[in-house]
C-alpha positions as CSV (number, residue, x, y, z in Angstrom):
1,X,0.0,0.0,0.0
2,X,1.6,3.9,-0.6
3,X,0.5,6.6,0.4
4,X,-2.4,9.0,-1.0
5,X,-1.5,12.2,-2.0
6,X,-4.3,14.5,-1.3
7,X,-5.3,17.4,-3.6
8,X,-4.6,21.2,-2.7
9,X,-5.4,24.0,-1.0
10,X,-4.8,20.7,1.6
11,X,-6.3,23.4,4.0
12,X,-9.8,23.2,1.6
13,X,-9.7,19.4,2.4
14,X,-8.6,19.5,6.0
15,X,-12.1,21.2,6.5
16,X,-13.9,19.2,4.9
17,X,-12.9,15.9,6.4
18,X,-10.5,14.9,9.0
19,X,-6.8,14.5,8.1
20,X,-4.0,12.7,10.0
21,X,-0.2,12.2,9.4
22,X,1.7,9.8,10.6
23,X,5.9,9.9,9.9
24,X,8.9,9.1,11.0
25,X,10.7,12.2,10.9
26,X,8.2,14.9,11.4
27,X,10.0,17.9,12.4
28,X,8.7,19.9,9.2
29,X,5.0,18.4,9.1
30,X,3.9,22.0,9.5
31,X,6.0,23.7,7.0
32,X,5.5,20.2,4.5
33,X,1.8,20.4,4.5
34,X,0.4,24.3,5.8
35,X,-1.4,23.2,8.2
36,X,-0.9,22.7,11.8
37,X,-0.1,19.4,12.9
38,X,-1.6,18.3,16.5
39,X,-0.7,15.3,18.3
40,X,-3.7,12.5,19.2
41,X,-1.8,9.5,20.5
42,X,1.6,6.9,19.7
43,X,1.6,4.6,17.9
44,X,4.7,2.2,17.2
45,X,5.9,1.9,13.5
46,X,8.6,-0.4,11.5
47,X,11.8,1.3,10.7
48,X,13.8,-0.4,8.2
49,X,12.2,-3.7,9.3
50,X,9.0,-5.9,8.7
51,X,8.0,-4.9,12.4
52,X,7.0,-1.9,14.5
53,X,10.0,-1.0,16.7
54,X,9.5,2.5,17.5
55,X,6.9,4.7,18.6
56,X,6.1,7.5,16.2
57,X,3.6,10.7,17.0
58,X,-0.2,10.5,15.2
59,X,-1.0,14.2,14.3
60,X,-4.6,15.4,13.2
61,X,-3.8,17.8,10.9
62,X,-6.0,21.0,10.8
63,X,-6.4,24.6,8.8
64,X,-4.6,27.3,11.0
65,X,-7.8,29.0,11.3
66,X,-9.6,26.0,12.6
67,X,-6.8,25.0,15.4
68,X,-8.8,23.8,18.7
């Protein structure tokens, strides 16, 4: 499975429906996407393996407008 690029202004989509990242590396979610990333909960991923190993952030991603 890959991942699903979704269509721009992201921000349009972001208020329409709920949108969530999960990375690795995601010091520059904010600045990759324009919106504002906030954390919901852990969840442990595979790096470089075929299992999870360590535990990465799950962000809800949201307009900066519409930031709870």
């Amino acid at each position: 499975m890959t991942c699903v690029s979704v269509e721009d202004p992201r921000s349009d989509v972001a208020r329409r429906r709920p949108v969530f990242a999960l990375m690795v590396h995601d010091e520059d979610l904010a600045a990759v996407t324009g919106l504002t990333p906030v954390p919901v909960g852990k969840i442990e991923v595979p790096w470089g393996q075929r299992y999870p190993q360590i535990n990465s952030t799950l962000y809800r991603l949201y307009p900066p407008d519409r930031v709870p």
